[in-house]
C-alpha positions in Angstrom: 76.8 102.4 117.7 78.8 103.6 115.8 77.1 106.9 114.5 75.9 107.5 117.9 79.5 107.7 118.7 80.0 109.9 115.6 77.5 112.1 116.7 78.2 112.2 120.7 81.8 113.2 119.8 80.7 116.3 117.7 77.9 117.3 119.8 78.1 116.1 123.3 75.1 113.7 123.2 74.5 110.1 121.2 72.2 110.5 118.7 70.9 109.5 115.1 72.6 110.8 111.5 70.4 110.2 109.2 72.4 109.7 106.1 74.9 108.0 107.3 72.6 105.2 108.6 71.1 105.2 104.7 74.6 105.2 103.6 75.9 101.7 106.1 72.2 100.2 105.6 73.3 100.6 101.7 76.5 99.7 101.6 75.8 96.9 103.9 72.9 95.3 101.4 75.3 96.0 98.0 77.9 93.7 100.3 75.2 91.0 100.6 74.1 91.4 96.9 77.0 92.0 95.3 80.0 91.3 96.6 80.7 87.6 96.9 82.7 85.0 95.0 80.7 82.3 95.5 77.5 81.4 97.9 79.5 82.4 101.0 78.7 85.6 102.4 80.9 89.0 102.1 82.0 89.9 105.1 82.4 93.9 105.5 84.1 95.9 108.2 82.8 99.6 109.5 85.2 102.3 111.8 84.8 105.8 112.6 87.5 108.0 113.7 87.0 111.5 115.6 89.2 113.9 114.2 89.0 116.3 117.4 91.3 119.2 115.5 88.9 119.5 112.5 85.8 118.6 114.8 85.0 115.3 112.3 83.9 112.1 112.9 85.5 110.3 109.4 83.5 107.0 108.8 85.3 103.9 106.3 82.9 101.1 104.9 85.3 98.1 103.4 84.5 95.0 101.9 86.8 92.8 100.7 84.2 90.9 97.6 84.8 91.6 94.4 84.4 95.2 93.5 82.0 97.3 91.6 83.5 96.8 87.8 83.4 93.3 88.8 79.8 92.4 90.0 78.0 95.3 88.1 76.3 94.5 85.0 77.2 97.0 82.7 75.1 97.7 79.7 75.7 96.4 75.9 76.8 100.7 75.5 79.0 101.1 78.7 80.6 97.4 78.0 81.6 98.2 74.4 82.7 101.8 75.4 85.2 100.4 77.7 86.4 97.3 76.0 87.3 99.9 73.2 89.2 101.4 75.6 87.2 104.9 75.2 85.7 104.7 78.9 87.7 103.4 81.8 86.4 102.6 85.4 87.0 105.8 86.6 84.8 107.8 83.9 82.6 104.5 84.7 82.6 105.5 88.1 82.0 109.1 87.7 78.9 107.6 86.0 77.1 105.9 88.4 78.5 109.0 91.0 76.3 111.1 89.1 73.3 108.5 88.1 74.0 107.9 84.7 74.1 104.2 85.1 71.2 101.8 85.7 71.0 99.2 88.5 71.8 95.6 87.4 68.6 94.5 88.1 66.8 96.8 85.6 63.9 97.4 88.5 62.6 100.9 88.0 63.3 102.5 91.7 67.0 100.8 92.2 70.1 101.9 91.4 69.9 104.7 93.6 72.6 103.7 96.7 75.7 105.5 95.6 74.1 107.8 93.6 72.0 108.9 96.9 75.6 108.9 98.6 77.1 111.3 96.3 73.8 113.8 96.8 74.1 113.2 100.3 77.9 114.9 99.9 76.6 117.7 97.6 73.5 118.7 99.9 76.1 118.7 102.3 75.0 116.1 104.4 78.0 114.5 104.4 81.4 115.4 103.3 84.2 114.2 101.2 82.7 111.4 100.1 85.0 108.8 98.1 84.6 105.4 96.4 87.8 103.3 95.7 86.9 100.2 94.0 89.1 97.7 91.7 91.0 99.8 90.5 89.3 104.0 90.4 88.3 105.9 92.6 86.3 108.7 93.0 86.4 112.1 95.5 82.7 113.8 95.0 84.0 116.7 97.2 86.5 117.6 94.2 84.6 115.6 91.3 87.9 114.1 90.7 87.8 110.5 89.0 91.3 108.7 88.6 92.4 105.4 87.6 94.6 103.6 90.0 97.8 101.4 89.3 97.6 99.0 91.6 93.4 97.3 92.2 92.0 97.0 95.5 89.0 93.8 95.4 86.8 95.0 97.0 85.1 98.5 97.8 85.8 101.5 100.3 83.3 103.5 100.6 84.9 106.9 102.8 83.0 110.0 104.4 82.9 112.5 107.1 80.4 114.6 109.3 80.9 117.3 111.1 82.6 120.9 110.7 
């Protein structure tokens, strides 16, 4: 429903956007997998918001669980690089923006959801596409990575189509 919204607000007519529904259907199943505490369920939240003046529907994914750096398995490499204080979650995130970093369950094939999210921003598919989780986040319109202060638990996942 919402992406047919999306979609009738920037063209006049309900209809499908393909990326976006692999980016919820994603986001929604990294939620399930990933984001709990305990054996109770994550819940997650979705909006969309037409910005009439730039003619953009702007889409936010939250989950409240327990992050990225928090429920993904980093490798023995990625693990030592940051505990030595060399890597921190935002050059971790820029990472897995980029593919660099396998899925935690090691199957060939996975590990592809945000990575596919950040191609989808490049081919432009989508646009501004940004990741705030713990405490980085990460803009792949402007490839820029930052450490935050303050850490969000949980994940926002942010993009926009249109114009």
């Amino acid at each position: 429903d919402l992406i047919e919204f999306a979609v009738e607000r920037l063209t006049g007519a309900p209809g499908p956007h393909r990326p976006s529904y692999s980016i919820f259907g994603e986001a929604m199943l990294n939620t399930m997998n990933h984001a709990a505490r305990g054996d109770d369920p994550e819940p997650w939240w979705a909006s969309v918001f037409f910005d009439a003046e730039r003619r953009r529907s702007c889409f936010t994914f939250i989950d409240q669980g327990i992050g990225i750096f928090k429920s993904h398995r980093l490798t023995l490499q990625l693990k030592l690089l940051k505990n030595l204080s060399i890597l921190n979650n935002a050059q971790i995130l820029e990472r897995l923006f980029h593919g660099d970093i396998p899925s935690t369950t090691r199957v060939p094939g996975r590990g592809n959801g945000i990575p596919g999210m950040y191609s989808h921003n490049k081919a432009n598919r989508i646009k501004d596409f940004t990741v705030l989780a713990n405490n980085a986040i990460g803009r792949a319109e402007t490839e820029s990575y930052q450490t935050l202060s303050e850490s969000f638990n949980g994940t926002i996942l942010y993009w926009e189509i249109g114009e």
